[in-house]
C-alpha positions as CSV (number, residue, x, y, z in Angstrom):
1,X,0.0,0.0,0.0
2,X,2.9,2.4,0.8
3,X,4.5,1.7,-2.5
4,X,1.0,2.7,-3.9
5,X,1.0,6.0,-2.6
6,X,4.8,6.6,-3.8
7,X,3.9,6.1,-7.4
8,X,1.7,9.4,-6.5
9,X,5.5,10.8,-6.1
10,X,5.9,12.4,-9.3
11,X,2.2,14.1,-9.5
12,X,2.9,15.8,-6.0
13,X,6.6,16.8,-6.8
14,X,6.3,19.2,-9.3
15,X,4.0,21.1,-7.2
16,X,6.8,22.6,-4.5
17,X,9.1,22.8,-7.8
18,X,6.2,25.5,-9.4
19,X,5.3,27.2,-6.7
20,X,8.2,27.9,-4.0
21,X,10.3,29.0,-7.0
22,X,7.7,31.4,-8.0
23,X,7.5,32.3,-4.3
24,X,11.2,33.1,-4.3
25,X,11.1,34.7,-7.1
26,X,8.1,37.1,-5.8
27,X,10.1,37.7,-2.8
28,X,12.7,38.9,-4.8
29,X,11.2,41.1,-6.9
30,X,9.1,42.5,-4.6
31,X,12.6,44.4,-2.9
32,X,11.6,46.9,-5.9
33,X,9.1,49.5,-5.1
34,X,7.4,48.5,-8.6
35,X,6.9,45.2,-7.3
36,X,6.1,45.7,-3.5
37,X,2.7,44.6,-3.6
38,X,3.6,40.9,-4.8
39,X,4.4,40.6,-0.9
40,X,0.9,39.9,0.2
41,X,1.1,36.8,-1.9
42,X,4.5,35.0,-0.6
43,X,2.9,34.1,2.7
44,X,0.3,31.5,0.8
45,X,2.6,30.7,-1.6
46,X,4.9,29.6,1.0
47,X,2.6,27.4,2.9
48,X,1.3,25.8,0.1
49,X,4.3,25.0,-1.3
50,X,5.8,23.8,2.3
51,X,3.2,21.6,2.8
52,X,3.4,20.1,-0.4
53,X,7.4,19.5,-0.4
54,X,6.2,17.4,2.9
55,X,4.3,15.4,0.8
56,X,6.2,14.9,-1.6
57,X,9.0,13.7,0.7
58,X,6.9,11.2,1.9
59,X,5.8,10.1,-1.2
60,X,8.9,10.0,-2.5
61,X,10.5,8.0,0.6
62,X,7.4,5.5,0.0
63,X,8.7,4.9,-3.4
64,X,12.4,4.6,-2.9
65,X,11.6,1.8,-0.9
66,X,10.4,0.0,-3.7
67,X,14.3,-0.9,-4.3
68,X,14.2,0.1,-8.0
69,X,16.4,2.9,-7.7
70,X,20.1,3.8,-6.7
71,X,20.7,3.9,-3.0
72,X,23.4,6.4,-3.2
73,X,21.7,8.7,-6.0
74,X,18.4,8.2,-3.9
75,X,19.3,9.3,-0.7
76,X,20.9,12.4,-2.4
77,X,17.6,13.1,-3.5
78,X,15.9,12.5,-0.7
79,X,18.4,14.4,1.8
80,X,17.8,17.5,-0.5
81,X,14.3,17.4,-0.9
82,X,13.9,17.2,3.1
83,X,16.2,20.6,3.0
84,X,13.6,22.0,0.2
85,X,10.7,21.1,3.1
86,X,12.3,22.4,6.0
87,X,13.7,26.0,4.6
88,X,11.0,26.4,2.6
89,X,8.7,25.7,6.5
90,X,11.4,28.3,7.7
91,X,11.1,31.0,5.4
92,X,7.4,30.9,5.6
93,X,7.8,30.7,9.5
94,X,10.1,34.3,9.9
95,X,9.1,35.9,6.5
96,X,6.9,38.3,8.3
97,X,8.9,38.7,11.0
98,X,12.0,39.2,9.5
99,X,12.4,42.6,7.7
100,X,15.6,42.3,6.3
101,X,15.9,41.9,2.6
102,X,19.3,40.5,2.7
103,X,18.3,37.9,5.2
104,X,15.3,36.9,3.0
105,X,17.2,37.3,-0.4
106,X,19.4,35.1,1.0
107,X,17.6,32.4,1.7
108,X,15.4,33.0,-1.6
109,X,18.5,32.4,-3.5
110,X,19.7,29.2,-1.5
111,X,15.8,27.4,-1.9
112,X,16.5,28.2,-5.3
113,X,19.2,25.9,-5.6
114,X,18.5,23.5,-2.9
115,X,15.1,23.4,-5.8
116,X,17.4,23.0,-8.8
117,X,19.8,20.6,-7.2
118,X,17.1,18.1,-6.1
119,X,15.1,18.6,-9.5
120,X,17.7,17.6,-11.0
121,X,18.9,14.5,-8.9
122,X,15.5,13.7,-9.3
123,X,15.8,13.8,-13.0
124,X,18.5,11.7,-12.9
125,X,16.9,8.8,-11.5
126,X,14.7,9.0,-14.0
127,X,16.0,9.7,-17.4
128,X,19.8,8.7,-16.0
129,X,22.6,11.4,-15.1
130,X,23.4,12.1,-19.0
131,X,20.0,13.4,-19.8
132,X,20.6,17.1,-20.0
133,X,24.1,16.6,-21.9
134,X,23.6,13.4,-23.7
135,X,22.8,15.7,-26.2
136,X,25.9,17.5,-26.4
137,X,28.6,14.7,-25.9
138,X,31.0,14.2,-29.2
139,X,30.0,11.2,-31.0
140,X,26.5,11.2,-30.1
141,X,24.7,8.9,-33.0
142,X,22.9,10.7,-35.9
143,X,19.2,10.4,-36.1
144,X,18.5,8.7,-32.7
145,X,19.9,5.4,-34.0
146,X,20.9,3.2,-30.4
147,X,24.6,2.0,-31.8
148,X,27.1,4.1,-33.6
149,X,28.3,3.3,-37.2
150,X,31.2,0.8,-36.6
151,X,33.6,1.3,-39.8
152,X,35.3,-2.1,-39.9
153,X,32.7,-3.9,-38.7
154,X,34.4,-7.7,-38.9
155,X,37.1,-6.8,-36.1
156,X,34.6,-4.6,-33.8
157,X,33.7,-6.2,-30.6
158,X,30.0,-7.4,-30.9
159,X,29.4,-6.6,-26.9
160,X,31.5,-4.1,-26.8
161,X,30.7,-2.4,-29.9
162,X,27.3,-3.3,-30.8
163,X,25.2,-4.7,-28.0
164,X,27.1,-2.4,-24.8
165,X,25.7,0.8,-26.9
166,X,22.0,-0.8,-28.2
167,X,21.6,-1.3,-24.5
168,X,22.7,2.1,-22.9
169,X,20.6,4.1,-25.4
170,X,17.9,2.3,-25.2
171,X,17.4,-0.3,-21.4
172,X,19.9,1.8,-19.2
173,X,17.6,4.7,-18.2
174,X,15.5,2.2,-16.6
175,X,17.7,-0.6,-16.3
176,X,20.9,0.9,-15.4
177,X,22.8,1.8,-12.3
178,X,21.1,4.5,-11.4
179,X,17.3,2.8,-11.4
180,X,16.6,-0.8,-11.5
181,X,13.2,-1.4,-12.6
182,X,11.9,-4.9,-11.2
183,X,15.4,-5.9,-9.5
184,X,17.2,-5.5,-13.2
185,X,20.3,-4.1,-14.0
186,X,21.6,-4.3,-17.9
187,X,24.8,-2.2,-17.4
188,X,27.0,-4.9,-16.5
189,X,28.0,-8.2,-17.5
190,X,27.4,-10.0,-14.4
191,X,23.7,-8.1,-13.8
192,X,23.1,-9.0,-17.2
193,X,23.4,-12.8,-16.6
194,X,22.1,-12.5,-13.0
195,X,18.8,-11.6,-14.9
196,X,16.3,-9.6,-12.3
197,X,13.0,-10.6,-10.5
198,X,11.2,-12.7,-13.3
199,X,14.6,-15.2,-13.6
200,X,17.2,-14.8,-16.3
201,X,17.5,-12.3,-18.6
202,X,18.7,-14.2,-21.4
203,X,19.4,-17.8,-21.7
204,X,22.8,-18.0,-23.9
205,X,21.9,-20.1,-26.5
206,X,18.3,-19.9,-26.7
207,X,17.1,-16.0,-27.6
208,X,13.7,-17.6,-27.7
209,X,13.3,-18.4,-24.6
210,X,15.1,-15.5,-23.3
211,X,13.2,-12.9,-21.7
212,X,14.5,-10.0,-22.8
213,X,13.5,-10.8,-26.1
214,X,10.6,-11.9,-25.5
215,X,9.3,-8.6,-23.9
216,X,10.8,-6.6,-26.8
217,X,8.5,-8.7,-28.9
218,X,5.4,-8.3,-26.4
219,X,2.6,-5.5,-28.5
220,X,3.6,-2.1,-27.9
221,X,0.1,-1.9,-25.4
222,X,1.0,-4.7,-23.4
223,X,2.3,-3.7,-19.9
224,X,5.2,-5.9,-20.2
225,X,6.7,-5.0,-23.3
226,X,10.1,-3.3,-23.5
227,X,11.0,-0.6,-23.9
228,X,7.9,1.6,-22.6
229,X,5.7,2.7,-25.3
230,X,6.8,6.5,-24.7
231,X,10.2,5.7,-24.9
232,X,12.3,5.0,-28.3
233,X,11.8,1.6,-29.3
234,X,14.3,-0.7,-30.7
235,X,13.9,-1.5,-34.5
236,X,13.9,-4.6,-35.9
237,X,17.3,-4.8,-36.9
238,X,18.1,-4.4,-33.5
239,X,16.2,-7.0,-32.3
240,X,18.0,-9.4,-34.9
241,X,21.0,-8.3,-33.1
242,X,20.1,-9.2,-30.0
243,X,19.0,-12.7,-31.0
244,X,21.6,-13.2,-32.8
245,X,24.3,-12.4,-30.3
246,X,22.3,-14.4,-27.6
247,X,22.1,-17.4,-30.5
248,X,25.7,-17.6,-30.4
249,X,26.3,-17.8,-26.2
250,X,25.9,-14.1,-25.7
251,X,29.7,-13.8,-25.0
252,X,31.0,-10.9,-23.9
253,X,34.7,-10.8,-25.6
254,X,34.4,-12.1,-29.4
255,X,34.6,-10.2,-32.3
256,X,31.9,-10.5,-35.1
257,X,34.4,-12.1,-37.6
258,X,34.3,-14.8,-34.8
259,X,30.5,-15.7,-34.5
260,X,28.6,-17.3,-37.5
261,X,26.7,-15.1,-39.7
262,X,23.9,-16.5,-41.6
263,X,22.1,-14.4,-44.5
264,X,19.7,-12.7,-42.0
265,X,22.0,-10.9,-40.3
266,X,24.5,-9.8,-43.2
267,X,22.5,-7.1,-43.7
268,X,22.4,-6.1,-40.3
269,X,26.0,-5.9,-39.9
270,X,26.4,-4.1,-43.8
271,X,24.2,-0.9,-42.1
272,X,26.6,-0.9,-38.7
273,X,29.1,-0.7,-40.9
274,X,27.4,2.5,-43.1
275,X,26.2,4.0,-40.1
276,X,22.6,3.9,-41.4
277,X,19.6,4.6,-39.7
278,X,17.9,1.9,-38.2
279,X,15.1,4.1,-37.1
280,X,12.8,2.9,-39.7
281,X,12.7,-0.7,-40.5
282,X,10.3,-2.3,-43.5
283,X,8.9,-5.5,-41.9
284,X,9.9,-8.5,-43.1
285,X,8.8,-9.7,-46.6
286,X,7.5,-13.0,-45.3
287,X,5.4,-11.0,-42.9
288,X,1.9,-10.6,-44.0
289,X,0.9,-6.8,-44.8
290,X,-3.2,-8.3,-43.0
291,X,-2.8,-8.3,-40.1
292,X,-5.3,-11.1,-37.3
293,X,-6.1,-11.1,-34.1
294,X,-4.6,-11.1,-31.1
295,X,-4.5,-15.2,-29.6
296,X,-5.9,-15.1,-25.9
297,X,-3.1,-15.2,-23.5
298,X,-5.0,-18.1,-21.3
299,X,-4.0,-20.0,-24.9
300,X,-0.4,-19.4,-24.8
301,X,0.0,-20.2,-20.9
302,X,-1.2,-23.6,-22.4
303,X,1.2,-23.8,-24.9
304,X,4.3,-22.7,-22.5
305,X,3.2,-25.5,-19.5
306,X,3.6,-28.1,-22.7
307,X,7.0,-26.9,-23.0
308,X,6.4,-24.7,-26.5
309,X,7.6,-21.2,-27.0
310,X,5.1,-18.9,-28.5
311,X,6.4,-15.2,-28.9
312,X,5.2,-12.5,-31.5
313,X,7.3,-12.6,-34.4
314,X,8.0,-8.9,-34.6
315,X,6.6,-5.6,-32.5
316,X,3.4,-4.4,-33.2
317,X,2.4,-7.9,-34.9
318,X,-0.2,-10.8,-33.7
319,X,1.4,-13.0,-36.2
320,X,3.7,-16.0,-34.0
321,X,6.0,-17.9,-33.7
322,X,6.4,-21.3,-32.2
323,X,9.4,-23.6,-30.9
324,X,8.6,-27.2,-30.3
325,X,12.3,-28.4,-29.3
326,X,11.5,-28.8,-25.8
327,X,7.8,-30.0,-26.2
328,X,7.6,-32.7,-23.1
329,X,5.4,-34.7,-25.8
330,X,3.7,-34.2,-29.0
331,X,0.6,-35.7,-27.9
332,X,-3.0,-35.3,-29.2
333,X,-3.5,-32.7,-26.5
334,X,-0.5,-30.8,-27.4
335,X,-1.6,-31.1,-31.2
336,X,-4.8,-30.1,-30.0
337,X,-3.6,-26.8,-29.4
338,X,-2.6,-25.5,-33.0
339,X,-5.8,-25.2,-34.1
340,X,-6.3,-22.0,-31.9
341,X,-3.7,-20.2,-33.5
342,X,-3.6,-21.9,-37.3
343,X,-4.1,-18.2,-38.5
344,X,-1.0,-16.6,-36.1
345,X,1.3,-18.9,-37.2
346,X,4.1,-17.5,-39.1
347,X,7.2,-19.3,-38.1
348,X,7.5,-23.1,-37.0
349,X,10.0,-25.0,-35.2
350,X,9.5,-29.0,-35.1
351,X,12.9,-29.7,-34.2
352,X,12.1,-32.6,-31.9
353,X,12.5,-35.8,-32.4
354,X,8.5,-36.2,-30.8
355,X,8.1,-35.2,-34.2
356,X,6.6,-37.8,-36.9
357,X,4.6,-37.9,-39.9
358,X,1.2,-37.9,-38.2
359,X,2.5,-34.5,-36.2
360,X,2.4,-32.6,-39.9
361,X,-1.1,-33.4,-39.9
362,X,-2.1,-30.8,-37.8
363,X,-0.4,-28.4,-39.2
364,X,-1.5,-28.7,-42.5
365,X,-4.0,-26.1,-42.0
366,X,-1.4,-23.3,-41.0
367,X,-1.9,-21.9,-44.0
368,X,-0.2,-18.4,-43.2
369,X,3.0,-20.0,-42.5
370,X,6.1,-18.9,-44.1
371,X,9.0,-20.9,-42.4
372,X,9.5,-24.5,-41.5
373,X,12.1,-26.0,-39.6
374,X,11.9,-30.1,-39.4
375,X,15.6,-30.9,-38.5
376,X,16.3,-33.7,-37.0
377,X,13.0,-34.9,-36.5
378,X,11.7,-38.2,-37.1
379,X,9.8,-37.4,-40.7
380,X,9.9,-39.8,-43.9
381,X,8.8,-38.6,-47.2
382,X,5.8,-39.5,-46.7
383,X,5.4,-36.9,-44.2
384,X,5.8,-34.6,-46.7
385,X,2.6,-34.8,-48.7
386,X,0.8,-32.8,-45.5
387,X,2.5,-29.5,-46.7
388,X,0.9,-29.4,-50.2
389,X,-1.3,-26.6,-48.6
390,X,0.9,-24.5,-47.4
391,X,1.0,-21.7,-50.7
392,X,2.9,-19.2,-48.3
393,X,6.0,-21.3,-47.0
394,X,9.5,-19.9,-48.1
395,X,11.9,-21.5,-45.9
396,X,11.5,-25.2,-45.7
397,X,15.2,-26.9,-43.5
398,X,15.3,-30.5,-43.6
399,X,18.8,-30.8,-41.6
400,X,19.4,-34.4,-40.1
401,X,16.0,-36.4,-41.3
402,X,15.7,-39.3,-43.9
403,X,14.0,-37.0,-46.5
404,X,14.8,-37.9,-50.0
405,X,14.4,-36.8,-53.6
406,X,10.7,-39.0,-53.4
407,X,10.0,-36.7,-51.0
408,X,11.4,-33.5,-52.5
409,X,9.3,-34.0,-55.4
410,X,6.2,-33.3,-53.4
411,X,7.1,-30.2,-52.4
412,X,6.6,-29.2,-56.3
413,X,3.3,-27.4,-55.6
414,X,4.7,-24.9,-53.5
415,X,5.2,-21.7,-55.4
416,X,6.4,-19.6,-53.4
417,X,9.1,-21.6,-51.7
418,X,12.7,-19.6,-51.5
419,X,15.0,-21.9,-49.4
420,X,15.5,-25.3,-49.0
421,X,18.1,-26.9,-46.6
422,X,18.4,-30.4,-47.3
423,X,21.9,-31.0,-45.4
424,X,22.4,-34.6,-43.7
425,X,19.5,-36.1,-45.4
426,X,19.3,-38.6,-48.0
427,X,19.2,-36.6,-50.9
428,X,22.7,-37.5,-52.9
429,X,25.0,-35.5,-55.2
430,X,23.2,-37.0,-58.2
431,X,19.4,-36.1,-56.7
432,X,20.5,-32.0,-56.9
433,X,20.5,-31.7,-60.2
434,X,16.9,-33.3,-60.4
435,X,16.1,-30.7,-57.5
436,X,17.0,-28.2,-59.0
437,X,15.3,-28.7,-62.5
438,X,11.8,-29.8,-60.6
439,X,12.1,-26.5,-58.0
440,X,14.2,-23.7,-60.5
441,X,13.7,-21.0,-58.2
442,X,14.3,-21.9,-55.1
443,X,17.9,-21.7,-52.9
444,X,19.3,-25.1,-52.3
445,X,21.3,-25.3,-49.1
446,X,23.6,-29.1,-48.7
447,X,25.6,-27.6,-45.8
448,X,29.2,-29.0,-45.2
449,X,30.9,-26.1,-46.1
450,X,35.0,-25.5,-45.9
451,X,35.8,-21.8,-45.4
452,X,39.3,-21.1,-47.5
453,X,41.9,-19.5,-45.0
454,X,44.0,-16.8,-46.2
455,X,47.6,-17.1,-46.4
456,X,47.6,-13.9,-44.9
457,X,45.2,-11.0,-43.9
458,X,46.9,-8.1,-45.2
459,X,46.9,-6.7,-49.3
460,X,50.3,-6.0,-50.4
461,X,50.3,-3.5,-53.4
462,X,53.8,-3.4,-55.2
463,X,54.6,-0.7,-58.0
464,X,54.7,-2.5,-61.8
């Protein structure tokens, strides 16, 4: 209940801040004979702004108990707020009995700044120290983007460089070391992984089932989405980052020429490197421009005790996505299930090996869905035949199952299919040619790659 009434903090605070510095300000003026008859309204100025630094106090001490804050920045707040209270109780106590305009410019001029300092402190643990010169600091990123053009891209830092800056522009203000909303603190490496109230931040590995990511993905009105809706959000670019980063173990010393980088996040990486704006990001072309409706949340609670991850593919987006690699079963209750969000479902990952022929089946009338990911799961080609309805997939991976060119030529019927990753299956050297004459425009993927080494990294340029 106490914490209630401190979240009444900053509608009570600004009142003392308005009115005891126009009272001050009166009081000063009012040492001219022009202005001499402002005096008859210090008096209630005074009390009203006295008794409303008291409350403010307490309000404020109510909500700096809440533990989301600083304890050294708060209790410099707090000490010179009680100062505001008790000289501004003081001056109203002696002001008519004390006619001495250099005893009461005096202390006009010292509420002033005891007012200015604690305004600002206050500020502070808001917006973060930096707010009022943020602004004014060399290098300060063009066009609001969050991370600052990073030439040679291949040999920055990823934390460092990237994900370090992303964060501070965009978490630290609330999640820094100056306010930690709900317990979390993003500034530093070991807060990072020490996660905050709700359990761990991110889970290296698995940026699905990290919650950082999955609050940047919550819609912009729900009350747990990051950042706040009146705050700068991060684009979708950035969010690729993220994943990405927390994909490959979230590590905190490698440079980007050391993680992998599939075709996704190329592109990301090319605009670090330009130092163009991410403010505006197109969504994704595999994204559908109609957009449905919301799935009930009492639905997805369902889905997450079965062990599935369902998060919202983008921001501002009812269209999912859903992980199945830690399904506990792939039972007829779990299948069940899909039929409440057939029309949400963008993105789908089956890689379990729960996962048969008779599991496609009830997916067959996800007609919205663009990508499919079957590695390693227990399909045959017969399996295959239940994604004949699916007119928008793209991405079809086939990774580590005993698919084979019977089972590649059912896939003839889908027209717009882009990728195809058919790595560790049975499809042979001599089946791609036959792949690639029955499916002409779509991106064959066999894996096993060798990356040449260079004899050396640098170019040496001799005259002729």
């Amino acid at each position: 209940m106490l914490e209630f009434f401190g979240r009444f903090h900053p509608v009570f605070v600004h009142l003392p801040i308005g009115i005891l510095l126009l009272a001050c300000i009166f009081i000063l003026l009012s040492f001219s004979a022009k202005f001499v008859n402002l005096k008859h309204a210090v008096p209630i100025m005074l009390l009203l702004g006295a008794l409303s630094a008291v409350v403010s106090c307490l309000t404020g001490y109510f909500l700096s108990n809440s533990g989301d804050y600083d304890g050294k920045l708060v209790s410099n707040h707090q000490w010179m707020g009680i100062s505001v209270a008790v000289l501004s109780i003081i001056l109203f106590a002696i002001y008519k009995k004390v006619k001495s305009n250099a005893v009461l410019g005096t202390i006009s001029v010292i509420l002033i700044v005891l007012i200015s300092i604690t305004g600002h402190l206050g500020g502070s643990l808001t917006h973060g120290s930096d707010y009022l010169t943020a602004p004014l600091k060399s290098g300060n990123t063009k066009s609001g983007a969050a991370i600052p053009p990073i030439p040679n891209v291949q040999e920055a830092f990823v934390y460092q460089n990237a994900i370090q800056p992303l964060l501070k522009n965009r978490c630290y203000s609330c999640h820094g070391s100056e306010k930690q909303k709900g317990k979390l603190r993003l500034d530093e490496e070991v807060y990072i992984l020490k996660g905050g109230e709700d359990g761990n931040t991110i889970v290296r590995g698995k940026a699905e089932e990290s919650e950082l990511i999955r609050r940047l993905l919550l819609p912009l009105d729900n009350k747990d989405h990051m950042a706040p809706k009146e705050k700068p959000q991060l684009t979708e670019n950035e969010i690729k980052l993220l994943k990405w980063w927390i994909d490959n173990g979230a590590d905190f010393k490698k440079k980007f020429k050391d993680l992998p980088q599939p075709e996704g996040i190329k592109s990301v990486l090319t605009g670090l490197q330009k130092g163009e704006s991410t403010q505006e990001v197109a969504k994704s072309n595999d994204i559908p421009t109609e957009e449905v409706d919301m799935v009930d949340q009492e639905v997805l609670k369902k889905f997450t005790a079965k062990g599935v991850t369902i998060s919202p593919i983008a921001q501002n987006t009812n269209y999912l996505s859903a992980n199945f690699i830690n399904a506990d079963a792939m039972g007829k209750d779990v299948l069940d299930l899909i039929k409440s969000i057939e029309k949400q479902l963008l993105w789908l990952k089956l890689e379990n090996k729960k996962v048969n022929d008779q599991t496609l089946s009830a997916f067959k009338n996800c007609k919205n869905l663009t990508r499919l990911n079957l590695n390693y799961t227990s399909i045959t080609d017969a399996g295959l035949a239940q994604l004949k309805g699916l007119d928008q997939l793209q991405s079809l991976s086939l990774v580590g199952t005993n698919i084979s060119l019977k089972g590649i030529e059912q896939l003839k019927q889908l027209k717009n299919l882009k990728f195809l990753y058919v790595y560790q299956t049975k499809v042979s050297k001599a089946d791609l040619a036959s792949i690639k004459k029955l499916l002409p425009k779509v991106s064959l993927d066999t894996g096993n790659y060798k990356i040449p080494f260079l004899a050396k990294d640098t170019i040496v340029v001799k005259a002729l």
